[in-house]
N, CA, C and O atoms as a GROMACS GRO file, in nm:
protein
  532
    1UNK      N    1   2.562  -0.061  -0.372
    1UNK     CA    2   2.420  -0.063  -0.341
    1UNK      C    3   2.343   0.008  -0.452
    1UNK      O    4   2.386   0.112  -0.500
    2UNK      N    5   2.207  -0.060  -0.501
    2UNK     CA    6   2.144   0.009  -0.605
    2UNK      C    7   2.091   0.080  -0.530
    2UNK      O    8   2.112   0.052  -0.412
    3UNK      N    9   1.978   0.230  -0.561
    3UNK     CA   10   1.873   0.272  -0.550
    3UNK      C   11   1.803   0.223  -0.478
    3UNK      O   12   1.797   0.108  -0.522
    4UNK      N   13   1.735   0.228  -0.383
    4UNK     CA   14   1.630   0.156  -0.287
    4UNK      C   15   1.490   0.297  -0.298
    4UNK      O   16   1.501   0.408  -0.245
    5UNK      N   17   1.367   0.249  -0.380
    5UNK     CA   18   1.258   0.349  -0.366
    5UNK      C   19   1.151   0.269  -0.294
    5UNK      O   20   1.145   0.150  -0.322
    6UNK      N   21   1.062   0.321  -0.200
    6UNK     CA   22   0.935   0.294  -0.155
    6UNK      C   23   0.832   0.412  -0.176
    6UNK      O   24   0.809   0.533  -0.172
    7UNK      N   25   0.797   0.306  -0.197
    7UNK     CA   26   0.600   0.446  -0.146
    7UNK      C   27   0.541   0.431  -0.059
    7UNK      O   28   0.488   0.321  -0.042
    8UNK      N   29   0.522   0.557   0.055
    8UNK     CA   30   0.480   0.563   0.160
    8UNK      C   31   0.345   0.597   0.168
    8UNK      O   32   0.324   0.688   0.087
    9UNK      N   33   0.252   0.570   0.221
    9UNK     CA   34   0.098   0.606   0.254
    9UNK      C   35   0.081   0.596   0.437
    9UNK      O   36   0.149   0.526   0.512
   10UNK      N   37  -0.024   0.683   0.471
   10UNK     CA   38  -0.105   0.616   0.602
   10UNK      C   39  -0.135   0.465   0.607
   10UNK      O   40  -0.174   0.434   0.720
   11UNK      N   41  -0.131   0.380   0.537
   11UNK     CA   42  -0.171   0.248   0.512
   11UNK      C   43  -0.021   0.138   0.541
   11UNK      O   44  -0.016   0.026   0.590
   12UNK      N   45   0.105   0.242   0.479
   12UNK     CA   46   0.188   0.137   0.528
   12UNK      C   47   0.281   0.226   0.626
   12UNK      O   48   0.369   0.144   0.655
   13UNK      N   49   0.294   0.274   0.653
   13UNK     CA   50   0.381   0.359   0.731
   13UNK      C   51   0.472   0.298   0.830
   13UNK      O   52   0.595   0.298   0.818
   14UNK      N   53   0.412   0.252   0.918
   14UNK     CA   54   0.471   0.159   1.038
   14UNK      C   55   0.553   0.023   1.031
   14UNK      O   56   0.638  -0.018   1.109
   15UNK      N   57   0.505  -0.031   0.922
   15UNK     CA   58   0.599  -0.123   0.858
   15UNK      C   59   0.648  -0.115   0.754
   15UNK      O   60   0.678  -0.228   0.716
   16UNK      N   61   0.680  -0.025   0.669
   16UNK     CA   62   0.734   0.036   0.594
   16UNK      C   63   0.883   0.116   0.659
   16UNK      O   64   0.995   0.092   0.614
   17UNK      N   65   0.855   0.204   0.764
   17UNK     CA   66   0.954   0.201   0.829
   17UNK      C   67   1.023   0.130   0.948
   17UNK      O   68   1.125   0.171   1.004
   18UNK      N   69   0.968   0.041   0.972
   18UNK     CA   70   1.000  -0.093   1.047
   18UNK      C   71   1.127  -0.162   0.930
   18UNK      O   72   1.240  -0.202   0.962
   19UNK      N   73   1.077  -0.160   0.816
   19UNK     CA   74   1.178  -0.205   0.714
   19UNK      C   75   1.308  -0.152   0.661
   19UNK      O   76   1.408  -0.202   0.608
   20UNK      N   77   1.257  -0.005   0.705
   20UNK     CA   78   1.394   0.064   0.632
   20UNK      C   79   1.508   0.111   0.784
   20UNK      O   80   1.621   0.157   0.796
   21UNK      N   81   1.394   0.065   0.883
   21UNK     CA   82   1.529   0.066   1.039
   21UNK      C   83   1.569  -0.044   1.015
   21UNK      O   84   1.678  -0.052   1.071
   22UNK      N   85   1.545  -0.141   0.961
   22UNK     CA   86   1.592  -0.283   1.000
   22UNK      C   87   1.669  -0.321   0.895
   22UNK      O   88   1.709  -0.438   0.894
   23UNK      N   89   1.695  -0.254   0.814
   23UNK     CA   90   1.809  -0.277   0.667
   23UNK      C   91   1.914  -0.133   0.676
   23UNK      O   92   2.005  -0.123   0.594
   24UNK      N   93   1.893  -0.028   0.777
   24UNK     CA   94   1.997   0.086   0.776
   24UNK      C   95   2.102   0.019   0.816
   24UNK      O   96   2.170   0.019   0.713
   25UNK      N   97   2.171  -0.047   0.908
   25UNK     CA   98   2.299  -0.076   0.916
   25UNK      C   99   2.322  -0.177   0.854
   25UNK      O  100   2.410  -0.243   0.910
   26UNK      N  101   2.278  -0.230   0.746
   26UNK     CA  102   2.362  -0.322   0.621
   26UNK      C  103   2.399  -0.226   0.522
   26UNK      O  104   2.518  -0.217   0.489
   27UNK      N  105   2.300  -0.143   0.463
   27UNK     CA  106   2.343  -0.018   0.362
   27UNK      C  107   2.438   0.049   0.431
   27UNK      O  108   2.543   0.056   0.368
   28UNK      N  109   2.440   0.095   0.528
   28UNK     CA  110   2.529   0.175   0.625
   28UNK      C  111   2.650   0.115   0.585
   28UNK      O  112   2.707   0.195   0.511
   29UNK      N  113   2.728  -0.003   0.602
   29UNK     CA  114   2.835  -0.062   0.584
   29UNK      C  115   2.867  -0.054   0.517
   29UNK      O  116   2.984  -0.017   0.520
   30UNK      N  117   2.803  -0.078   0.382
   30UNK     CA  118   2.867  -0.050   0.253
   30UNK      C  119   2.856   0.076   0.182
   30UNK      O  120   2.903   0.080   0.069
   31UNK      N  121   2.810   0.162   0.222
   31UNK     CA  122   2.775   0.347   0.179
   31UNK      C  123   2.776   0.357   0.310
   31UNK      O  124   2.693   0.283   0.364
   32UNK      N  125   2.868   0.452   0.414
   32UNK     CA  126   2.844   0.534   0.516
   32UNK      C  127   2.820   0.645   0.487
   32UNK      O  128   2.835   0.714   0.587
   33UNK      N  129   2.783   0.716   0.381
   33UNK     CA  130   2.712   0.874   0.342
   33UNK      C  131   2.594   0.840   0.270
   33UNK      O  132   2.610   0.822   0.149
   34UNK      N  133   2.490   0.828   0.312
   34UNK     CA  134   2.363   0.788   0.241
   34UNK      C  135   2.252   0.908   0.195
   34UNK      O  136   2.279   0.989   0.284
   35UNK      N  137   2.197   0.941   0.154
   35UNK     CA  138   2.108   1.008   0.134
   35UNK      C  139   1.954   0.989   0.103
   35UNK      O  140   1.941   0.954  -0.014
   36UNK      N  141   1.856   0.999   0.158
   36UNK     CA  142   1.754   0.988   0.185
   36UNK      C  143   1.624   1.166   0.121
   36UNK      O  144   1.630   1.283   0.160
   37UNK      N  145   1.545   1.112   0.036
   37UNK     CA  146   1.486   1.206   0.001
   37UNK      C  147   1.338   1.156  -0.034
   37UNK      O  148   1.298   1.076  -0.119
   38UNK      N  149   1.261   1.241   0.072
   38UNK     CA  150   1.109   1.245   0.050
   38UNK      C  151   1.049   1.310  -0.046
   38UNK      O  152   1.125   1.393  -0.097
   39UNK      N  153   0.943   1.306  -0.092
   39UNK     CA  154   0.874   1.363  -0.207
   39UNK      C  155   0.763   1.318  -0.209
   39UNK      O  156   0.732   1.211  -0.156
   40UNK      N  157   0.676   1.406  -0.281
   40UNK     CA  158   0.501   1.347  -0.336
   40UNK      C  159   0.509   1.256  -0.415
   40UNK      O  160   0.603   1.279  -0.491
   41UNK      N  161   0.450   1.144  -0.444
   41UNK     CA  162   0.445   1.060  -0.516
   41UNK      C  163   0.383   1.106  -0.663
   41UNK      O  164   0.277   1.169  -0.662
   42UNK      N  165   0.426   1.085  -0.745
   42UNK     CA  166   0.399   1.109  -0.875
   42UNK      C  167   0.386   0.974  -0.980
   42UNK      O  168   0.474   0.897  -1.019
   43UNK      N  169   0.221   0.977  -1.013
   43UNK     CA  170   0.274   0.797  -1.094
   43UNK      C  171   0.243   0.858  -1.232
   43UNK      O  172   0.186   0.960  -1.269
   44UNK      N  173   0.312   0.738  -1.303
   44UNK     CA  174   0.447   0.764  -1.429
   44UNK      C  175   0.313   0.699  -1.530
   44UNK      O  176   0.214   0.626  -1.521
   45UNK      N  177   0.384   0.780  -1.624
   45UNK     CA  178   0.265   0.759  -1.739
   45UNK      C  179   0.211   0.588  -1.761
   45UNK      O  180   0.262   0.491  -1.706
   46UNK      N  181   0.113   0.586  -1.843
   46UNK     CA  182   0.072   0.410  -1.819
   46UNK      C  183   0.124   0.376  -1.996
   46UNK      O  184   0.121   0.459  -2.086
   47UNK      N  185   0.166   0.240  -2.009
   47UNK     CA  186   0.214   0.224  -2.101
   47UNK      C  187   0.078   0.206  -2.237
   47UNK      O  188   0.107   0.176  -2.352
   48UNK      N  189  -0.053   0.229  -2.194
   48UNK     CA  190  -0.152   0.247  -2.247
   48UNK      C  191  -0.176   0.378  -2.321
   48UNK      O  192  -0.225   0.401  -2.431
   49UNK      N  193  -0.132   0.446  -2.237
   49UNK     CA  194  -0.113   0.626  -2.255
   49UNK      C  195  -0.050   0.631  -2.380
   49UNK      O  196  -0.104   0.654  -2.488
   50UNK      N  197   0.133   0.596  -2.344
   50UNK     CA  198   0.191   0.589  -2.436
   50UNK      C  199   0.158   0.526  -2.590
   50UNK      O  200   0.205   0.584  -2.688
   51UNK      N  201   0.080   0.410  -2.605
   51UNK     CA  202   0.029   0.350  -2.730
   51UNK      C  203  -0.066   0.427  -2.759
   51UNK      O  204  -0.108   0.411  -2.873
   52UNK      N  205  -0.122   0.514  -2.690
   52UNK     CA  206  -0.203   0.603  -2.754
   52UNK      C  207  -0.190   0.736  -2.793
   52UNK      O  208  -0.263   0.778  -2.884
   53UNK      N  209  -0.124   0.794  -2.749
   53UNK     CA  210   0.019   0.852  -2.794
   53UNK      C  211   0.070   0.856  -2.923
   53UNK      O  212   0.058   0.966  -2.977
   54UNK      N  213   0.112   0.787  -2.975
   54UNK     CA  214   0.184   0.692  -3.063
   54UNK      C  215   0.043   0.677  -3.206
   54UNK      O  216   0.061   0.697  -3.327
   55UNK      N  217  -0.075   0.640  -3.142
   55UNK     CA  218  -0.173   0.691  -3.248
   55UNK      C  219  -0.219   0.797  -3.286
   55UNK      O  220  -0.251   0.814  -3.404
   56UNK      N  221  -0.234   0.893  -3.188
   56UNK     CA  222  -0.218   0.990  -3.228
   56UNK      C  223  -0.089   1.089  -3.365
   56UNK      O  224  -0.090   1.152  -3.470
   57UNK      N  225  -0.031   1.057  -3.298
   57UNK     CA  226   0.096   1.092  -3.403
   57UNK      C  227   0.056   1.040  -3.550
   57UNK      O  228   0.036   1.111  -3.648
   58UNK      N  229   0.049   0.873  -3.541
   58UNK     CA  230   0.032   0.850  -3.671
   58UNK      C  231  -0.063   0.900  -3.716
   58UNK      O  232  -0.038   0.958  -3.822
   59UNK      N  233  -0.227   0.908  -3.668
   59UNK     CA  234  -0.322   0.972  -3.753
   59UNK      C  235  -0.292   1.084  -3.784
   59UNK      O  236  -0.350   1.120  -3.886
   60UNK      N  237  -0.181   1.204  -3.711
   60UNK     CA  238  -0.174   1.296  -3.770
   60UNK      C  239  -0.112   1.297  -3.873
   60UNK      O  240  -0.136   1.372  -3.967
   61UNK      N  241   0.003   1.187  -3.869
   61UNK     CA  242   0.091   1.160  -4.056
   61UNK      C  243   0.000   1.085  -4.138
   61UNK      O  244   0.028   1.052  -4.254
   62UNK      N  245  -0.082   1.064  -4.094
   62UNK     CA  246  -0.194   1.006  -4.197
   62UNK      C  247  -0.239   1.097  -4.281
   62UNK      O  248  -0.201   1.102  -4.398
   63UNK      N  249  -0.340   1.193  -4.221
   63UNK     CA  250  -0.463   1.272  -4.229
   63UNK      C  251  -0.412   1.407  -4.231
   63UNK      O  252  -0.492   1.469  -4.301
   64UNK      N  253  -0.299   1.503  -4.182
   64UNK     CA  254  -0.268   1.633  -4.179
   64UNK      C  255  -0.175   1.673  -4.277
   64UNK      O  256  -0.060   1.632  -4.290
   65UNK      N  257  -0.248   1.774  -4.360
   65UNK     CA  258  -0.160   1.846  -4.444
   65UNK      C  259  -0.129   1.959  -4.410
   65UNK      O  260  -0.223   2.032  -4.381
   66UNK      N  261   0.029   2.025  -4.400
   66UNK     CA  262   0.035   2.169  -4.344
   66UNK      C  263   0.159   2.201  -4.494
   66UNK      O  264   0.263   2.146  -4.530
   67UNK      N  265   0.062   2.340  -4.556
   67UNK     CA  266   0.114   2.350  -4.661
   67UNK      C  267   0.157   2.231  -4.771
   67UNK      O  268   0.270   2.211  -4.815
   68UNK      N  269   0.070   2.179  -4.795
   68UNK     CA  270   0.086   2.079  -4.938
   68UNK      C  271   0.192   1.924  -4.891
   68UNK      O  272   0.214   1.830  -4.967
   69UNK      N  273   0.242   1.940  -4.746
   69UNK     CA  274   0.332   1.850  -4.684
   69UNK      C  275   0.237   1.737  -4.583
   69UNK      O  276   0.143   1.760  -4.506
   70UNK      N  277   0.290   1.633  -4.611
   70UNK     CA  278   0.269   1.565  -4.489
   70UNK      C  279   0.394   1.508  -4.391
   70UNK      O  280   0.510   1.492  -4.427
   71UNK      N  281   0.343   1.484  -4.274
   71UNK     CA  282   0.513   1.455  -4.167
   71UNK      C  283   0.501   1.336  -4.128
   71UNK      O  284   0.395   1.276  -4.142
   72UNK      N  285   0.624   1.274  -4.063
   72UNK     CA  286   0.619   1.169  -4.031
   72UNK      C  287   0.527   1.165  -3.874
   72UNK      O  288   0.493   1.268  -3.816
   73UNK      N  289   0.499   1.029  -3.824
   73UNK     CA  290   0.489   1.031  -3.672
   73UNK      C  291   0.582   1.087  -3.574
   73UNK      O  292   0.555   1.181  -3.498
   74UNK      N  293   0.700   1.020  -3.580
   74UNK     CA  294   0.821   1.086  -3.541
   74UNK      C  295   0.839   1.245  -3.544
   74UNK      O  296   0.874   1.316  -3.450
   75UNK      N  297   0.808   1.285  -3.673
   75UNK     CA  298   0.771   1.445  -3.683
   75UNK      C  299   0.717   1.510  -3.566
   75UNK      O  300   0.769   1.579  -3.478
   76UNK      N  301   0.577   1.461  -3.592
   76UNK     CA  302   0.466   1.510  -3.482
   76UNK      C  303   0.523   1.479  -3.382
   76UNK      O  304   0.516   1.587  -3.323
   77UNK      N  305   0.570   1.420  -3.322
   77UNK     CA  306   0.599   1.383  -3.219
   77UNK      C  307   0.674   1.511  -3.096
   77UNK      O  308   0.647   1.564  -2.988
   78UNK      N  309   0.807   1.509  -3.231
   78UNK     CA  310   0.899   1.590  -3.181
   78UNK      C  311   0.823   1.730  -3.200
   78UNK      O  312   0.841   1.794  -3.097
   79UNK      N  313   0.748   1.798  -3.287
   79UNK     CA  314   0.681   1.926  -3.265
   79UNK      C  315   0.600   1.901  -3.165
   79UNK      O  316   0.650   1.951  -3.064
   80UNK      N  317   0.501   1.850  -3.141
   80UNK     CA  318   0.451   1.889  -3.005
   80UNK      C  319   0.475   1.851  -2.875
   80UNK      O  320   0.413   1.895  -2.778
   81UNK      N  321   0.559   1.773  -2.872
   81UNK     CA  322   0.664   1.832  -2.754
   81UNK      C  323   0.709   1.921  -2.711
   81UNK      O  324   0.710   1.960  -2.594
   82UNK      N  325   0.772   1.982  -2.844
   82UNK     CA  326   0.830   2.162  -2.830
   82UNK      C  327   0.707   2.241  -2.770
   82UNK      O  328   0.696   2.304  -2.665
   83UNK      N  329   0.603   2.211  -2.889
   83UNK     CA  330   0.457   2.318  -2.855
   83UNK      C  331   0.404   2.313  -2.688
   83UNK      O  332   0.386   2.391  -2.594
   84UNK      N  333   0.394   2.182  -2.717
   84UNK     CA  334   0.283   2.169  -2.565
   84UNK      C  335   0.366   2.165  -2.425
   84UNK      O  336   0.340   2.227  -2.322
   85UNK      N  337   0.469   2.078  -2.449
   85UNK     CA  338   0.560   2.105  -2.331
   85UNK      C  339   0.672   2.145  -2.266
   85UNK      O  340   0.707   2.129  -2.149
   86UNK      N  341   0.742   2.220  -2.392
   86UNK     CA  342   0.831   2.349  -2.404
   86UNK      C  343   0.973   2.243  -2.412
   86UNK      O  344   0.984   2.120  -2.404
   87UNK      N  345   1.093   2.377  -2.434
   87UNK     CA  346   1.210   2.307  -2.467
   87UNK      C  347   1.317   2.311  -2.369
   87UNK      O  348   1.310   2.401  -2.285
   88UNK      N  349   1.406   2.237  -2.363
   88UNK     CA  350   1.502   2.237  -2.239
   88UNK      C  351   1.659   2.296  -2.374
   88UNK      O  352   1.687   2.228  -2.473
   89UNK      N  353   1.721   2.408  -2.343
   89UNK     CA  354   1.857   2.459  -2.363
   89UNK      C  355   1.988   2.428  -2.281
   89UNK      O  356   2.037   2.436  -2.168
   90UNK      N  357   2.015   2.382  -2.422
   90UNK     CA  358   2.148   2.308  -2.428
   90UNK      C  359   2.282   2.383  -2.425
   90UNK      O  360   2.303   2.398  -2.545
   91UNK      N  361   2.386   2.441  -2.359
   91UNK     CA  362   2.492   2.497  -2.368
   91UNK      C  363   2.576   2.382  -2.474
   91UNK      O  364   2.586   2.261  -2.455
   92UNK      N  365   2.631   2.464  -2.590
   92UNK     CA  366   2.726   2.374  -2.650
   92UNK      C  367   2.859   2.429  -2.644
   92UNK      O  368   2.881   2.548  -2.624
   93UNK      N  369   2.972   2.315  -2.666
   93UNK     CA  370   3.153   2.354  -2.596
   93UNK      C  371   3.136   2.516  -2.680
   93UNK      O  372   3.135   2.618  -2.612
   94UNK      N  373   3.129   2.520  -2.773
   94UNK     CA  374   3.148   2.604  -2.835
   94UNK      C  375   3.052   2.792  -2.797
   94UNK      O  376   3.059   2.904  -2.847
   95UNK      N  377   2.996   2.747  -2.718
   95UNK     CA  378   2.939   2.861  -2.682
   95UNK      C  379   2.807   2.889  -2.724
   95UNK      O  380   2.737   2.965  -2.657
   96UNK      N  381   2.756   2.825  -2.846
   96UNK     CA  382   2.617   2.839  -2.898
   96UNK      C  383   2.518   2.740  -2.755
   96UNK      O  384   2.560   2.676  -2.659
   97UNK      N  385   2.370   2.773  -2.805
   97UNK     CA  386   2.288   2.696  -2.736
   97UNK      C  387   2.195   2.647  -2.847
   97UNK      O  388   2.153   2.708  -2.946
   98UNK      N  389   2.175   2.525  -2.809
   98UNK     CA  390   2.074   2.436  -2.892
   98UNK      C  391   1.897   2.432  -2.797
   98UNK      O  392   1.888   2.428  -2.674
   99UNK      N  393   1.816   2.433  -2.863
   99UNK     CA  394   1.633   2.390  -2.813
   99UNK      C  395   1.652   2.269  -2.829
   99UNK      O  396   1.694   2.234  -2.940
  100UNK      N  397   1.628   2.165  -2.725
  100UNK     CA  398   1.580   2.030  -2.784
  100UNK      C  399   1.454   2.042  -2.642
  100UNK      O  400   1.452   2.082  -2.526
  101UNK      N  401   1.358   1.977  -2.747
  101UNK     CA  402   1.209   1.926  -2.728
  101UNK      C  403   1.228   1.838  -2.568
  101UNK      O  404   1.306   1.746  -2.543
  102UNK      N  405   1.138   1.896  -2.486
  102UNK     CA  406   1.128   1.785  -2.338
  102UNK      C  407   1.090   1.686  -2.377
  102UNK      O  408   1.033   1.687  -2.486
  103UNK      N  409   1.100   1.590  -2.323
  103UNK     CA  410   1.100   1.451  -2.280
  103UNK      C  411   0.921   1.408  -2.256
  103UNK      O  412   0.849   1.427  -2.158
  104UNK      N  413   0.906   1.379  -2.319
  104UNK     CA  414   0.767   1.270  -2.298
  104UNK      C  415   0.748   1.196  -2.140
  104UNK      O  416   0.658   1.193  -2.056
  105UNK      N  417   0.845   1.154  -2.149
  105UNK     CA  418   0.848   1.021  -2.012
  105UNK      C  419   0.889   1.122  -1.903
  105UNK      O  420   0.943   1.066  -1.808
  106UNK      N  421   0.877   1.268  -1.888
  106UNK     CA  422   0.867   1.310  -1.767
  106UNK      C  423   0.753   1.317  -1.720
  106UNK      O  424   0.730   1.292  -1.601
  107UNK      N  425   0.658   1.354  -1.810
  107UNK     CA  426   0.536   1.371  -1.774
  107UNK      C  427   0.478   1.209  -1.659
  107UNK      O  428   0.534   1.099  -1.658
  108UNK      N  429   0.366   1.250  -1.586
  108UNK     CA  430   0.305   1.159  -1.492
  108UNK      C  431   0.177   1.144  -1.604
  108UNK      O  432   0.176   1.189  -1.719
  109UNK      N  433   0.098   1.088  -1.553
  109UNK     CA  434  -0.036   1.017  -1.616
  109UNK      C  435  -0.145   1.153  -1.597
  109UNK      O  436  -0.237   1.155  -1.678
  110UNK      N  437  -0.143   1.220  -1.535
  110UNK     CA  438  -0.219   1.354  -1.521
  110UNK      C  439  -0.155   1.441  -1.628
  110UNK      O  440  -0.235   1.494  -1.706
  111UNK      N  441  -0.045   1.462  -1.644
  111UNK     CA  442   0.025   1.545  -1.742
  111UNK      C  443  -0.010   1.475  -1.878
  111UNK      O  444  -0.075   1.521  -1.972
  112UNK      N  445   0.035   1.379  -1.870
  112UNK     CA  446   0.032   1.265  -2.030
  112UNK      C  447  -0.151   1.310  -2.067
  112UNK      O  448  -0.162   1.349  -2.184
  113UNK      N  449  -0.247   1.311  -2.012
  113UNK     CA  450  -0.366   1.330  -2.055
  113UNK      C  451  -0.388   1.429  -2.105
  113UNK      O  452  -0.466   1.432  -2.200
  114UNK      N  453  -0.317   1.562  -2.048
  114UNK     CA  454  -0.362   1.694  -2.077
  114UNK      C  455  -0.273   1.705  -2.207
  114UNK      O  456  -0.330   1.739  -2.311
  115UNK      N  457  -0.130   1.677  -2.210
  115UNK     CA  458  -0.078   1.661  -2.307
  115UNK      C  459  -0.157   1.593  -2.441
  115UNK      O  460  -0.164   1.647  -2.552
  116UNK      N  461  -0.198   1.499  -2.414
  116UNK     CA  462  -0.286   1.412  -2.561
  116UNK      C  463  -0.413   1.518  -2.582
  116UNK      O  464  -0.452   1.536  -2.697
  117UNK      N  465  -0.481   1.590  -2.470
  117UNK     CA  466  -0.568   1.643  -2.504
  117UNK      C  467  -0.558   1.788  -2.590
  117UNK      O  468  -0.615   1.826  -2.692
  118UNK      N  469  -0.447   1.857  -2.490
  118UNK     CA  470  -0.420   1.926  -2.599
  118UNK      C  471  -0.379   1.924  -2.755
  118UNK      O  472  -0.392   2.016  -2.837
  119UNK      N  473  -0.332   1.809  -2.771
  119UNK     CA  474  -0.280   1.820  -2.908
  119UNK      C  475  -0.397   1.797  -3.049
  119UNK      O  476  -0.399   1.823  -3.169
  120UNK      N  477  -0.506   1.720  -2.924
  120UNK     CA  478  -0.618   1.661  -3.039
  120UNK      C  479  -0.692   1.782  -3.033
  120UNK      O  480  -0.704   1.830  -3.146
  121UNK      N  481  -0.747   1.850  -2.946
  121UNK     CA  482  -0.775   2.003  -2.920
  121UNK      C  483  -0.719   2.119  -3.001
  121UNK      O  484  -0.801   2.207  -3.027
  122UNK      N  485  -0.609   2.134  -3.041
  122UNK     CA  486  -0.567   2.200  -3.114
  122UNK      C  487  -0.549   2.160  -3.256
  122UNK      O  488  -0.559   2.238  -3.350
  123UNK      N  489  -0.514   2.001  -3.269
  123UNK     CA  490  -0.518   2.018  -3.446
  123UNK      C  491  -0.650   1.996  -3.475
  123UNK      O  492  -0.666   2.050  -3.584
  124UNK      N  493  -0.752   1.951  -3.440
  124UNK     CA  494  -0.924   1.984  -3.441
  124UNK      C  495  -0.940   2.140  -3.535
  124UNK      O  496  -0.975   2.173  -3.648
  125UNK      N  497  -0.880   2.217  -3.383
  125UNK     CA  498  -0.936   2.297  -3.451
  125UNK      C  499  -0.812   2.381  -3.544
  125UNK      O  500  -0.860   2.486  -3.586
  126UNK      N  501  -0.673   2.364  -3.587
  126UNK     CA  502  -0.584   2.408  -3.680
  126UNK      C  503  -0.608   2.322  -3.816
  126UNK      O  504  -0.644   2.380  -3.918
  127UNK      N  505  -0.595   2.233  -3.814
  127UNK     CA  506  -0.653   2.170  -3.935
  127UNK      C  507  -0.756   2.061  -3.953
  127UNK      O  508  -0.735   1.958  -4.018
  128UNK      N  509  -0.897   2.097  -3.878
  128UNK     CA  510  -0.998   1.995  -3.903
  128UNK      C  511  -1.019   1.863  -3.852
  128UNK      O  512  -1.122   1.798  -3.871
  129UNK      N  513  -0.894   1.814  -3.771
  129UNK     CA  514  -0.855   1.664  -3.784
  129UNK      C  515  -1.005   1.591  -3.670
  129UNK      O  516  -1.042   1.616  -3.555
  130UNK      N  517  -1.049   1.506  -3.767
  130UNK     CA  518  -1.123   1.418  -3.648
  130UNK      C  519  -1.084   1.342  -3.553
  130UNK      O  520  -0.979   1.279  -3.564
  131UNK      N  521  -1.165   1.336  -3.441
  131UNK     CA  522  -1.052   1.237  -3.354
  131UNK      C  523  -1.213   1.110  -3.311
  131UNK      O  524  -1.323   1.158  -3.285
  132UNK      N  525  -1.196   0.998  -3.312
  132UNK     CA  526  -1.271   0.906  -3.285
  132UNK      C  527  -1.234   0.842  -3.184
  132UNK      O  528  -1.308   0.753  -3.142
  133UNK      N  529  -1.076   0.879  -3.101
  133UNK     CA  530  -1.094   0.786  -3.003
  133UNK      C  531  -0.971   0.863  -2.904
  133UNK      O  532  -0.943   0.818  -2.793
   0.00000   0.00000   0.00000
């Protein structure tokens, strides 16, 4: 059995779970330990976000010089990730720990905004950068 997700509201409720009584004993048969988990709904960045995103970065490898250098998109990318939305630590076999940069695609569409905003917000005002859009 794959994954089965719904989204629940006051709007569908009653047949929404009309649906998921009326498909428990087929999943049941084939998984008798199932697990079931509620949560707030959280919607996932828009793939609009992301292309804009993505311009951002490049105007900053366009237009930003830090110390006589310019970076790639990819660059930017991976630094403000670190900056704006901190790093997740890595245990390695060996006993050291590695920083790698969070994940973009955790963020929801409320996060993804504040994220873009901060970054145009801050290189504004760290190195001048205009932003037109």
């Amino acid at each position: 059995m794959q994954n089965v997700t719904y989204r629940l509201n006051l709007n569908n409720m009653r047949p929404l779970m009309t649906t998921i009584w009326n498909n428990l004993q087929g999943w049941l048969i084939g998984n008798p330990d199932l697990e079931i988990c509620i949560r707030p709904y959280k919607s996932k960045r828009s793939i609009e976000q992301n292309r804009r995103l993505w311009k951002i970065y490049q105007h900053l490898a366009d237009t930003v010089w830090v110390d006589g250098k310019r970076y790639s998109a990819e660059t930017w990318h991976e630094y403000c990730k670190g900056k704006f939305i901190g790093y997740d630590v890595i245990a390695m076999p060996d006993g050291s720990e590695i920083r790698r940069p969070v994940s973009t695609t955790k963020l929801n569409t409320a996060e993804m905004t504040d994220y873009q905003n901060n970054i145009q917000a801050w290189t504004a005002a760290e190195f001048g950068t205009l932003w037109e859009f």
